[in-house]
C-alpha positions in Angstrom: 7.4 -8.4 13.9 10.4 -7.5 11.5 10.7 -3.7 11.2 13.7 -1.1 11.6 14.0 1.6 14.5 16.5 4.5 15.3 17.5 7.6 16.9 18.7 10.4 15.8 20.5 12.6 18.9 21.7 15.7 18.4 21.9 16.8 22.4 23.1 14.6 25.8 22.2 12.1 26.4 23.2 10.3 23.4 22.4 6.7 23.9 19.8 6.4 26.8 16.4 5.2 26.7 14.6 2.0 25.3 15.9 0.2 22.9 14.0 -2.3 20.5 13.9 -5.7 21.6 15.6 -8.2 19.5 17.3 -5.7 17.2 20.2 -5.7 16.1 22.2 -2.6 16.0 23.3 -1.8 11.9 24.7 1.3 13.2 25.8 3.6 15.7 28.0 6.8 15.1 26.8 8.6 18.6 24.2 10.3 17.0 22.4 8.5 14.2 21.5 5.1 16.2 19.6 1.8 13.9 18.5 -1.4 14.5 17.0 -4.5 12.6 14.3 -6.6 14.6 13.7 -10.1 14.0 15.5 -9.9 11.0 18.4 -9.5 8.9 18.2 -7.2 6.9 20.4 -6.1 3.5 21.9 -3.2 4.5 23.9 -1.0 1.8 26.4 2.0 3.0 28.1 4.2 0.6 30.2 7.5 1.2 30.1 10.0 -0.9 34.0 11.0 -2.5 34.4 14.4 -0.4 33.2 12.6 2.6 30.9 14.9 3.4 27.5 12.5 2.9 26.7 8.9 3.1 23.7 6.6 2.2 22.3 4.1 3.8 19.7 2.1 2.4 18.3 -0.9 4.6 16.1 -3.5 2.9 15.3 -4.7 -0.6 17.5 -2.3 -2.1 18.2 -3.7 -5.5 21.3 -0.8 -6.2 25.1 -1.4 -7.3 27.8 -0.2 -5.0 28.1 2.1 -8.1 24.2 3.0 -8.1 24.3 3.6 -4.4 27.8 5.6 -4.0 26.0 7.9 -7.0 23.2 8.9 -4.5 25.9 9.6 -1.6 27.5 11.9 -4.5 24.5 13.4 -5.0 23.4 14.0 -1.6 26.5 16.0 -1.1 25.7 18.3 -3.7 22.3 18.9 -2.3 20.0 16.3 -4.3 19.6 14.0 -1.1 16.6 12.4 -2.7 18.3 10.2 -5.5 18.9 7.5 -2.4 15.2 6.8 -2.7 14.6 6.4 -6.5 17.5 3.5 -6.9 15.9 0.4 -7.8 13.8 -1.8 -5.5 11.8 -0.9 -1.8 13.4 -0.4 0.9 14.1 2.2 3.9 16.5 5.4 2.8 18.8 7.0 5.3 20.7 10.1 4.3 23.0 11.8 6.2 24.7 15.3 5.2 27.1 16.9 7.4 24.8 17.0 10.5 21.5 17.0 8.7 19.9 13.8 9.0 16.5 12.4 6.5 14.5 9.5 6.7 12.2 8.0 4.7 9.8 5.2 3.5 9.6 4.6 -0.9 6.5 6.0 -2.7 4.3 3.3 -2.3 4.0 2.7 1.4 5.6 -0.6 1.7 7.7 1.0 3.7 6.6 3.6 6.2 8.2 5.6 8.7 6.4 6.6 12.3 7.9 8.9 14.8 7.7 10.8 17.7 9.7 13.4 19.7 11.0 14.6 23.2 13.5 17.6 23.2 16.6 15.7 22.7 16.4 13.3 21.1 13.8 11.6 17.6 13.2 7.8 17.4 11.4 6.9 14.6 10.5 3.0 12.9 9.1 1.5 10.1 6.3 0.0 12.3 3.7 2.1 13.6 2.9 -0.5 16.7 6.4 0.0 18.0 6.7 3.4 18.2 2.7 2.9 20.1 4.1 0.2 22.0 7.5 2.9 23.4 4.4 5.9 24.3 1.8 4.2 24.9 -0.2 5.6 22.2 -3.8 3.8 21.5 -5.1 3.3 18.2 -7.1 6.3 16.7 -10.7 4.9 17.0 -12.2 7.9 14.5 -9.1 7.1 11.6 -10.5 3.8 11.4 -14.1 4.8 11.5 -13.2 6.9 8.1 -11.7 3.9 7.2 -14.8 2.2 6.7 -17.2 4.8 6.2 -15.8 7.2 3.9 -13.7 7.3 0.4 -11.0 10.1 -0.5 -10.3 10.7 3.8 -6.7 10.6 3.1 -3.8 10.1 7.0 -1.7 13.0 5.9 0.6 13.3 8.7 -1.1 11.2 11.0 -0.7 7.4 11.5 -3.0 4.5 13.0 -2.3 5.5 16.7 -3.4 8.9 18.7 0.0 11.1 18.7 2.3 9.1 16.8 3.5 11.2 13.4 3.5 9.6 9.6 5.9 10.4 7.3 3.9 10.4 3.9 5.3 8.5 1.5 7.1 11.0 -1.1 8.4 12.7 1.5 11.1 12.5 4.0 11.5 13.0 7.8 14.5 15.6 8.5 16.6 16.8 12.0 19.1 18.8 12.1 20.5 20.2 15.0 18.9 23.4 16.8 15.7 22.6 14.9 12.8 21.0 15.1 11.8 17.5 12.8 10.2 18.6 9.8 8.6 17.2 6.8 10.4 17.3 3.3 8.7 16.5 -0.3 10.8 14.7 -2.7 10.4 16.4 -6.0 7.8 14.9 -8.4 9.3 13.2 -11.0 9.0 15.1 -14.7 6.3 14.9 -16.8 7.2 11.8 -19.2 5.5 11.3 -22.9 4.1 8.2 -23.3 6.6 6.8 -25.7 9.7 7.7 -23.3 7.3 6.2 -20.5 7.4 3.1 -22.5 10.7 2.8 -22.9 11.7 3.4 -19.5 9.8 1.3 -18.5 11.4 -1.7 -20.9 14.6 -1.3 -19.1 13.3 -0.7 -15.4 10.6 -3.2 -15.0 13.0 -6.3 -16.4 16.1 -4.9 -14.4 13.9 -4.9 -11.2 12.6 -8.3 -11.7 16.0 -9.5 -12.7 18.0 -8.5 -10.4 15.5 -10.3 -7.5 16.6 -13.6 -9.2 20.7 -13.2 -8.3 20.5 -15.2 -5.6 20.5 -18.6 -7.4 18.0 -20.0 -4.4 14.5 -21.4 -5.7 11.8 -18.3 -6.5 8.1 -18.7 -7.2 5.4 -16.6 -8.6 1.7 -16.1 -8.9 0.3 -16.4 -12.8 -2.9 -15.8 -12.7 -3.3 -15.2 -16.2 -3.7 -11.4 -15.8 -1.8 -8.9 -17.1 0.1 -7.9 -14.2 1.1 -11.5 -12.4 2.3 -13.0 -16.1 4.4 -10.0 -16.9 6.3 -10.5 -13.8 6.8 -14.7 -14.2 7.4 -14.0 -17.7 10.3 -11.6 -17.0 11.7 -13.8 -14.1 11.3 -16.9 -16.4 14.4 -15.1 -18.4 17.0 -15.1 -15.7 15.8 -18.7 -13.4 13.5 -21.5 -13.1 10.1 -20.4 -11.6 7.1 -22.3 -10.0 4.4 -20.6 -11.0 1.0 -21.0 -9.0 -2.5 -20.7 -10.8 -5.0 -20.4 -8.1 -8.6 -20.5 -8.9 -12.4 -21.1 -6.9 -15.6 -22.3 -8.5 -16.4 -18.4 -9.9 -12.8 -18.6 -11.8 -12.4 -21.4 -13.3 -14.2 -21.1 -16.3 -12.4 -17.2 -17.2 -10.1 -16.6 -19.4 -7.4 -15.9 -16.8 -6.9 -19.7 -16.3 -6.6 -20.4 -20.4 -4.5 -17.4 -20.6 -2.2 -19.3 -17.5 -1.7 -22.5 -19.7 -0.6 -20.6 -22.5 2.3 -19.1 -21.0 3.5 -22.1 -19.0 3.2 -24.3 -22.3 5.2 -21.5 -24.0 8.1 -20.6 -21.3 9.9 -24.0 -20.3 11.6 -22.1 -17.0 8.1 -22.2 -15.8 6.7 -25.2 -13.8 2.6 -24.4 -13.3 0.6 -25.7 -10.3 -2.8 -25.1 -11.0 -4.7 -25.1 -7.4 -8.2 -25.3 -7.2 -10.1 -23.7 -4.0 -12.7 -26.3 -4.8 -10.4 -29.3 -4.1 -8.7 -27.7 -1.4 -11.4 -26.2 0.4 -10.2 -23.0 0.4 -12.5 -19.6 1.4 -12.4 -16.4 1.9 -12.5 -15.1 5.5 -11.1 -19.3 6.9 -9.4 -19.7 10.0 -10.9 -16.9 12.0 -12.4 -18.9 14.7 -9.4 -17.8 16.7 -8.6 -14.5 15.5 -6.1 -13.8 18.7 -4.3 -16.3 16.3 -3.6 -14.3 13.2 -0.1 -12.8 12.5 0.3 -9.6 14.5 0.6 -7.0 11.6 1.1 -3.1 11.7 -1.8 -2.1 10.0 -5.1 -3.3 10.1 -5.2 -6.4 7.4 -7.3 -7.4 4.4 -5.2 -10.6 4.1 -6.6 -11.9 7.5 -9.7 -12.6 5.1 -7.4 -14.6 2.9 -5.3 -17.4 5.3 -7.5 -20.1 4.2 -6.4 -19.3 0.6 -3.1 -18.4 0.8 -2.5 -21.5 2.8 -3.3 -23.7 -0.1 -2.4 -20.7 -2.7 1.4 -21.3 -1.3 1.4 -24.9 -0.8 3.2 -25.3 -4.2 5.8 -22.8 -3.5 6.8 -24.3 -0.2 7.0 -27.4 -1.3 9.8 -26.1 -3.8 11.5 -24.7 -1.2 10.6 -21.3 -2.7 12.9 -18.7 -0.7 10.6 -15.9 -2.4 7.7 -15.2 -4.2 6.8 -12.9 -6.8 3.3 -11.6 -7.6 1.8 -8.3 -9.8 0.6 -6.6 -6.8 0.3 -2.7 -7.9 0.3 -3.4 -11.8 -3.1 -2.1 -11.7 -2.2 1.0 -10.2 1.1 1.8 -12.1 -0.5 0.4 -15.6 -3.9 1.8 -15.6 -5.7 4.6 -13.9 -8.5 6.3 -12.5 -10.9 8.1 -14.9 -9.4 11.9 -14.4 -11.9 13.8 -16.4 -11.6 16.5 -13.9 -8.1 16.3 -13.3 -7.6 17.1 -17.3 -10.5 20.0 -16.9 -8.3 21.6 -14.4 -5.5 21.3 -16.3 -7.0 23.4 -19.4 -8.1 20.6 -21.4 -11.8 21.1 -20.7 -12.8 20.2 -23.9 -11.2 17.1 -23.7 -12.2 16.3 -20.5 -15.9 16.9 -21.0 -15.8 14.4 -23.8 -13.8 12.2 -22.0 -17.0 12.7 -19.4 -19.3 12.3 -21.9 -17.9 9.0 -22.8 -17.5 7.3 -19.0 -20.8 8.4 -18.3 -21.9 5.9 -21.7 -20.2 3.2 -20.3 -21.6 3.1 -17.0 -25.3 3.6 -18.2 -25.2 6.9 -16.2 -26.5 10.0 -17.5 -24.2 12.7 -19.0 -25.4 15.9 -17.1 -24.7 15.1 -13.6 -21.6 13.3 -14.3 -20.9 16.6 -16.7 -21.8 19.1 -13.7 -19.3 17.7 -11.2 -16.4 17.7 -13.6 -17.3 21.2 -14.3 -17.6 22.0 -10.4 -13.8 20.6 -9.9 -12.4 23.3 -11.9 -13.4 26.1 -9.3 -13.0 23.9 -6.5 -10.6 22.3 -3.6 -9.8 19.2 -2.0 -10.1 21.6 1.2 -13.4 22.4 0.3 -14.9 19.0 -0.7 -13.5 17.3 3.1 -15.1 20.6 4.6 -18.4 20.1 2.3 -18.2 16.2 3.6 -17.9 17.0 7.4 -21.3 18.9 7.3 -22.5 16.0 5.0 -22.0 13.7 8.0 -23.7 15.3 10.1 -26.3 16.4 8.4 -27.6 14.1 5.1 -28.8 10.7 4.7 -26.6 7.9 3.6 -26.6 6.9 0.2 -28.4 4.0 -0.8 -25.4 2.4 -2.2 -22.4 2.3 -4.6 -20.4 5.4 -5.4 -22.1 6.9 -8.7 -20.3 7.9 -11.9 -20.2 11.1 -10.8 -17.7 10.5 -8.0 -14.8 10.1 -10.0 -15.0 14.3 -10.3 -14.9 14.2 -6.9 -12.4 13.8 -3.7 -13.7 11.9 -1.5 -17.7 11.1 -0.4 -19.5 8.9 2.3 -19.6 5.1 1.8 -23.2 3.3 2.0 -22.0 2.0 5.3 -22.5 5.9 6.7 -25.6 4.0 7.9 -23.8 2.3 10.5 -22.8 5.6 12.6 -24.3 6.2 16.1 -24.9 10.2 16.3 -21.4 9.7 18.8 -19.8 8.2 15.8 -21.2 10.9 13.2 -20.4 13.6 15.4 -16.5 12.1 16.1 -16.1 11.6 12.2 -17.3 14.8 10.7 -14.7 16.3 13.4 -11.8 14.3 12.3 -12.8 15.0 8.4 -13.4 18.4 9.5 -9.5 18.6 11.2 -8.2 17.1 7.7 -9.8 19.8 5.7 -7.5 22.6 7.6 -4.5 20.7 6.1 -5.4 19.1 3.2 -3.2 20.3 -0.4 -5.2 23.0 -2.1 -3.5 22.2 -5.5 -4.4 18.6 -6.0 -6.8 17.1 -7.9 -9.4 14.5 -7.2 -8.1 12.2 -9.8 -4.7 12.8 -8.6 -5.7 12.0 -4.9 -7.7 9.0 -5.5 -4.4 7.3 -7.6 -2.2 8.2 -5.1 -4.1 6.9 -1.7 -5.2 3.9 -4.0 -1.4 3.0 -4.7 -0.6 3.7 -0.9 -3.6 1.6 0.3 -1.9 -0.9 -2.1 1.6 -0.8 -0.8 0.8 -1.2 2.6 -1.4 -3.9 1.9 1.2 -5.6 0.7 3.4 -5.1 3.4 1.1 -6.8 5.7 0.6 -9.9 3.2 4.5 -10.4 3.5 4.3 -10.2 7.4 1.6 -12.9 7.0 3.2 -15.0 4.7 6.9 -14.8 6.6 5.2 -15.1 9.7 3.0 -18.3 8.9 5.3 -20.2 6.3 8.8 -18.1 6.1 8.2 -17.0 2.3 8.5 -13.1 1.7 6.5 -11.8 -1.2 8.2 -9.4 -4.1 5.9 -7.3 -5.9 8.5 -4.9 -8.6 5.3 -2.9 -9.6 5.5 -0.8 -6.6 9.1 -0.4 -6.7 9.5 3.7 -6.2 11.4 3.3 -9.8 8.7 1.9 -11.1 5.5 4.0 -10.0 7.8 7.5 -10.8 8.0 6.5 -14.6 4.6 4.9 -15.0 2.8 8.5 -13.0 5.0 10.5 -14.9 2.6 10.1 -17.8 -0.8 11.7 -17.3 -3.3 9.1 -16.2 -5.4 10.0 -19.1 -2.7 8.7 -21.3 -2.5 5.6 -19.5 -6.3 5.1 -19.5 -7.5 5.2 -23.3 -11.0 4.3 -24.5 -11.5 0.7 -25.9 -8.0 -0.2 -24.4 -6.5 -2.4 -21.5 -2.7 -1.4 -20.0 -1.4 0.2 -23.5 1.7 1.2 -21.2 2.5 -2.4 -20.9 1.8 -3.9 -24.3 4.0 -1.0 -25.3 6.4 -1.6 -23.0 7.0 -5.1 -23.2 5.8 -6.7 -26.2 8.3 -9.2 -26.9 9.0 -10.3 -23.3 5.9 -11.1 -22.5 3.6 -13.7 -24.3 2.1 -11.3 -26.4 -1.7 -12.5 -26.4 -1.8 -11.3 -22.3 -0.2 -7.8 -23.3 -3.7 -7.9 -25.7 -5.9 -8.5 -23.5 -9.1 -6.6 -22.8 -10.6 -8.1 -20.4 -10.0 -8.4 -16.4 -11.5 -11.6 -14.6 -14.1 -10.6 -11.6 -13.2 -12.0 -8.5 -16.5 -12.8 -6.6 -15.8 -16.0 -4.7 -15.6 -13.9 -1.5 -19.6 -13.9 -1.1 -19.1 -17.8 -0.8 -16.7 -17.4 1.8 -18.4 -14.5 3.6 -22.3 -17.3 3.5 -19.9 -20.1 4.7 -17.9 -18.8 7.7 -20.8 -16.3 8.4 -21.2 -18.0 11.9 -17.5 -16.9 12.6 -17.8 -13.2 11.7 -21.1 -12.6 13.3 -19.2 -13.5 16.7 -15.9 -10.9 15.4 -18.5 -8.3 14.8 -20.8 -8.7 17.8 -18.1 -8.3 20.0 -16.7 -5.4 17.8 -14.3 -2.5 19.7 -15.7 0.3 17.3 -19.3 -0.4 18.6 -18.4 -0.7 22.2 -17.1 2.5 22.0 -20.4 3.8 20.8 -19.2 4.7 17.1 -21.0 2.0 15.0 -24.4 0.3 15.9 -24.0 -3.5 15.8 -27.3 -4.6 14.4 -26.7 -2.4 11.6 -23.8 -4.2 11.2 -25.3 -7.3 10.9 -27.8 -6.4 8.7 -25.2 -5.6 6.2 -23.9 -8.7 6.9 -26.5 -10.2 5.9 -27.2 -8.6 3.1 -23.6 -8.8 1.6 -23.9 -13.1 2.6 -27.1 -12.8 -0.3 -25.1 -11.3 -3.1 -25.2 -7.1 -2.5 -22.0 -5.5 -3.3 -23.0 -2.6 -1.6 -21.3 -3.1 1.9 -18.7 -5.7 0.9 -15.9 -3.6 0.8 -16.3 -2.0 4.3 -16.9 -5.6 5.9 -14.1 -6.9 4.6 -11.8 -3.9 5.8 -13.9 -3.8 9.3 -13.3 -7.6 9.6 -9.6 -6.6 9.3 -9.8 -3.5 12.0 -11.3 -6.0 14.4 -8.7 -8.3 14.0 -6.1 -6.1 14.3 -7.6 -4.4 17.5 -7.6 -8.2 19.5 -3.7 -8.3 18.8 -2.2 -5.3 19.9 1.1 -6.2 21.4 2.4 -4.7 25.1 5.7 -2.5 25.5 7.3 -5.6 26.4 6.8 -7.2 23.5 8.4 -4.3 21.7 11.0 -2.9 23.7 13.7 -3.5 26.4 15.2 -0.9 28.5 19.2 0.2 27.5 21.9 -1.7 29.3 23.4 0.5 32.2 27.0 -0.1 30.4 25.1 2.0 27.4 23.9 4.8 29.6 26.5 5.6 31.2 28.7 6.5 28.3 
């Protein structure tokens, strides 16, 4: 699997140990040490004037020479975070004097894992490598949370028992005589709506643009949505584009697809296929007969539900000889936002924020008071409290009959209806783990602030694992400019009750883009429901009844199988209830059958290498 590993040395011995197998080393200077596996990546160096700090930025970095020999500069006069807000996603290395810091972009696309001996730090963009080099399992309890809880955020702590996360926002530092430590990148200031705007006019096009350089074919999703035809529309500028409309028997007849036409009929760069899940055969949750058969990915994967449909999604694009494709992954989380009627309470509005209260409690039928109370509540309490509030919940409460009420978007996190599904093992392991992330959670954040942010990570590294899926199974790497770290830092910069305004769909991008976008999209207030996944859960039901019969989280006593099941069955008939957790449990599974071996990941160091 493509990723990017290193060392960082700062005692003897400098180069022994394993190495990863198949890399390629991009550089070696005796102490920083970092190779590419099982790919090639774009690798950008630059010096700073003085000499004193260099950057170097490995990936889908999208900056000049001049952009990137400006972040060197600044690194050497202490601001060693502008190498990771240049344009584009990609891994940042920054090196200063002796002082070395690592780190992922904002949206988890790219991570960074590590671990630690006395000597020396390796660290790699893919979680199963650094397992594969300790032996580390996967964390059975992280993924319980995973599928029983919301607002249960990783912190520090990755997919596998002792291996450390760098959170994205942050970077991972050594310097000699001292241990590796954690480092926040300063939040970006506050912007107004207006500047927001026009920041985002000149960032979002210059990100898309810039993709296009190459001159080799491109292709993009246009689904008719906001998000997908903002980004063909702004690639249609610079290239030629096939642009793929994919649709099942629940689509067909939305707007999305008559929004789709319009824009293909109006921008002559675009050539539209219009693929129909009906004709193809196409469903949610295909070609999991064999699941040992799905592309090995580092995080457990909701694509595996989607092979069968991007398989015919695609088709179009290959046959173009696409050499990338483009899609509005993360427009919904940069765009819009989570009600934050607490958030704003806590931040001295409370008049404001009770009305806007008042008013999402209107739309969703709920009534006022409770939804009222809990905003009220947030002001005198902590994300602390609510996970330690939670852990005793576990343990102690029934589970709620069913979908998260209005009042949860006052709060941080809260069991899922799937909390059914616990053995008292499981119950008892997961209110310990929630209980362990309430002694480190930040005091200071909100719950609409904390829902946004895991919401755009769970996005980002979703993505990543669609473009291992879709390099693995057809060569084509996916592009997705909304979560460049660029992009999400102007668009969060303005308060999320700004972005989100009654009656109103994405004013951020009408404002920002009317007149490079076709204009009746950018107007839009409506967002097409996608619920042909209950016709692919009824059809290849007989396929994940076996996956979750056999499933590793019940054999290890933490979830009880014929509950399960009975979900399962439940979710095949239409109940929304439980789909979300089957989906991501479905993925878990999947992932735990194709966990690769130390072999598969690493090879020992040539004796020519130790013996230096």
């Amino acid at each position: 699997m493509r990723h990017v590993a290193g060392t960082v040395t700062h005692a003897p011995p400098l180069t022994a140990g394993p190495r990863p197998r198949g890399g390629t080393e991009i550089h070696d200077d005796g102490t920083l040490r970092v190779w590419a596996v099982d790919h090639n990546p774009q690798v950008r160096r630059a010096v700073s004037r003085d000499g004193t700090a260099e950057v170097f930025l490995v990936g889908a970095c999208l900056a000049s020479s001049s952009e990137a020999r400006g972040a060197a500069d600044s690194a050497a006069r202490g601001y060693w975070h502008a190498a990771g807000r240049l344009p584009g996603s990609y891994l940042g290395i920054v090196r200063v004097g002796r002082t070395v810091r690592i780190s992922g972009d904002r949206a988890a696309t790219v991570q960074v894992y590590w671990t630690a001996t006395e000597s020396t730090v390796t660290w790699s963009t893919s979680a199963s490598a650094m397992a594969a080099l300790t032996g580390a399992a996967p964390d059975p309890v992280r993924l319980l949370a995973e599928i029983t809880t919301w607002g249960v955020e990783p912190c520090v702590n990755g997919w596998f028992q002792g291996i450390h996360r760098v959170p994205p926002g942050s970077a991972l530092t050594v310097a000699p005589d001292l241990p590796p430590a954690l480092q926040r990148l300063p939040a970006p200031a506050r912007l107004s709506f207006a500047d927001a705007a026009e920041a985002l006019r000149y960032e979002l096009p210059l990100a898309v643009g810039r993709r296009t350089l190459t001159g080799r074919p491109l292709s993009s999703d246009l689904s008719g949505g906001v998000d997908s035809t903002s980004i063909a529309c702004l690639a249609a500028a610079h290239t030629d584009l096939t642009a793929i409309t994919y649709v099942d028997a629940a689509m067909a007849d939305q707007d999305d697809t008559r929004y789709a036409a319009e824009v293909a009929a109006t921008y002559p760069a675009i050539s539209r296929h219009l693929v129909d899940g009906r004709r193809t055969g196409s469903r949610h949750f295909d070609q999991l007969t064999a699941p040992t058969g799905v592309p090995v990915t580092d995080t457990p994967a909701l694509s595996v539900a989607m092979l069968g449909i991007l398989e015919a999604q695609l088709a179009p694009a290959l046959a173009a000889h696409s050499t990338g494709h483009l899609n509005g992954w993360g427009g919904d989380n940069v765009l819009d936002a989570f009600p934050f009627p607490a958030d704003r309470y806590r931040s001295g509005a409370r008049a404001a924020a009770l009305r806007d209260a008042h008013k999402l409690a209107r739309d969703r039928r709920s009534s006022a008071h409770p939804v009222l109370r809990t905003v009220a509540a947030a002001g005198r309490r902590t994300h602390p409290k609510a996970l330690a509030d939670l852990a005793d919940t576990v343990l102690a409460a029934p589970a709620p009959p069913g979908l998260p009420d209005a009042a949860d978007v006052a709060r941080w996190c809260g069991r899922l209806s799937t909390d059914r599904w616990l053995t008292p093992a499981g119950r008892a392991a997961l209110a310990g783990f929630i209980g362990a992330r309430a002694q480190s959670a930040d005091p200071t954040i909100g719950p609409g602030a904390l829902r946004e942010r895991l919401a755009l990570e769970a996005t980002g590294s979703e993505h990543a694992n669609l473009d291992t899926v879709t390099r693995t199974l057809w060569g084509l790497p996916m592009h997705a400019p909304f979560l460049d770290t660029r992009i999400v830092d102007i668009c969060h910069a303005v308060p999320a009750w700004e972005r989100r305004r009654p009656g109103d769909f994405k004013p951020l991008a009408r404002a920002a883009l009317t007149g490079l976008v076709h204009a009746p999209v950018l107007s839009r207030r409506t967002k097409t429901p996608f619920t042909g996944i209950y016709d692919g859960l009824r059809v290849n039901a007989p396929a994940l009844r076996g996956l979750l019969t056999g499933s590793t989280l019940a054999e290890s006593g933490l979830i009880d199988t014929s509950a399960v099941l009975s979900s399962l069955d439940r979710t095949i008939h239409g109940s929304p209830a439980d789909l979300v957790s089957l989906h991501t449990l479905v993925a878990i599974e999947v992932w735990l059958m194709n966990r690769p071996s130390f072999d598969d990941w690493w090879a020992p160091t040539p004796t020519r290498e130790t013996n230096r």
